[in-house]
C-alpha positions, 0 to 999 in steps of 0.5 A: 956163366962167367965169373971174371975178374973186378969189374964183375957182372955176374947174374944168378939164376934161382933154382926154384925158377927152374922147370917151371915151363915144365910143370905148367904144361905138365899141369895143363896136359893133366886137367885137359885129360882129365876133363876128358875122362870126365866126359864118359866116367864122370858119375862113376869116378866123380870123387876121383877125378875131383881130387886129380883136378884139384892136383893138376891145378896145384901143379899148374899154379906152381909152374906159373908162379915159377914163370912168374920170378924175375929171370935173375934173382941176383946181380952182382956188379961193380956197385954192389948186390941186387936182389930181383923179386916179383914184388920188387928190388933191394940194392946194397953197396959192397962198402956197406956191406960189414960182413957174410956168413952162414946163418945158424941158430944159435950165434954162440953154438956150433948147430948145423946152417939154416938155409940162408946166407946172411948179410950184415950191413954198416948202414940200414939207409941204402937198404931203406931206399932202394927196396920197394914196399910191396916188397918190403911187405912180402919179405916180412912173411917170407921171414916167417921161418926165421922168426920161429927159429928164433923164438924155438932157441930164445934168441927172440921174446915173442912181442918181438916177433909181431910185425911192428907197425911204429914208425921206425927212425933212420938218420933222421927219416921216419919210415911208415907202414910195411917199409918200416915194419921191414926196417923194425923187423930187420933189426930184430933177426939181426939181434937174432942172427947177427945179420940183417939180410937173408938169402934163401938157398933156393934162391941161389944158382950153386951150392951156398958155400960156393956163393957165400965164396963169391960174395966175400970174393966180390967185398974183397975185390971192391976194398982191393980197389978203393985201396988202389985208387 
């Protein structure tokens, strides 16, 4: 993967993508032998083989699911950020992007990461309609460890960690249902967190320090080049 310079066109492979080919024929391979076995020590071994099979389609499933992610979870171009998910999309601008940092527990403390890249944004707008409400839907679940931090550490009350279905007002547009629960909750983590968006690390390419590198490395390029225009 090349990393050039401004214009950039840089796609990022997940590392929970990877081995999912693997692990599905691995889980295949495993529920054909152990059907087979079945077939002779079936009444002897039943329980056994139940539990094995049980275990060979989990396997099977994960490999699946794994097969199922976007090729690319991220794509970083001239324009800005994209985030590529089964359940859909969310596009943000570099210009509209405040900062990026990592994600801790407490802002004021010097605690260890959580596994996230956070991004904080100037405007919610562009984020409320580029992203897609099955997706929007899936992330407010997705954020679930996030809300437990915050609740653990006080940052959040506990009526403010209930997804909040109330319309949720932006520059004069009223977002209903998952999209603006998503929008009620981005507020809320970022009131936690100081940041609005986060980027699991297993749905990165590199380690988070590299890649939080080349986000600030993308935002700073973007200013360098309105500044020249």
């Amino acid at each position: 993967m090349s990393e050039g310079k401004h214009p950039i066109h840089i796609k990022i492979r997940a590392i929970n993508k990877r081995n999912g080919i693997f692990l599905t024929l691995l889980g295949s391979l495993l529920i054909i032998v152990l059907l087979g076995i079945g077939q002779f020590w079936w009444h002897e071994f039943k329980i056994q083989l139940i539990f094995l099979l049980m275990a060979s389609f989990v396997v099977w499933f994960l490999g699946f699911l794994k097969i199922k992610e976007p090729t690319y979870s991220y794509e970083l171009t001239q324009d800005g950020l994209t985030h590529h998910h089964r359940c859909g999309r969310w596009f943000v601008n570099w210009q509209n992007i405040q900062r990026v940092g990592e994600v801790k527990p407490d802002l004021l403390g010097p605690q260890h990461r959580l596994a996230y890249i956070g991004i904080k944004l100037k405007d919610l707008q562009m984020l409320a309609q580029t992203i897609s409400p099955r997706l929007a839907n899936r992330l407010l679940h997705e954020q679930k460890p996030l809300l437990v931090v915050a609740l653990r550490h006080g940052q959040l009350k506990m009526p403010e960690s209930v997804i909040n279905f109330e319309p949720f007002k932006l520059n004069g547009v009223v977002y209903r249902g998952p999209l603006g629960a998503f929008l009620h909750r981005t507020q809320a983590l970022q009131q936690a967190f100081g940041y609005h968006l986060y980027l699991a690390d297993d749905t990165l390419d590199r380690d988070p320090d590299s890649f939080l590198q080349l986000l600030k490395a993308s935002i700073k390029a973007e200013q360098s080049s309105l500044a020249g225009e």
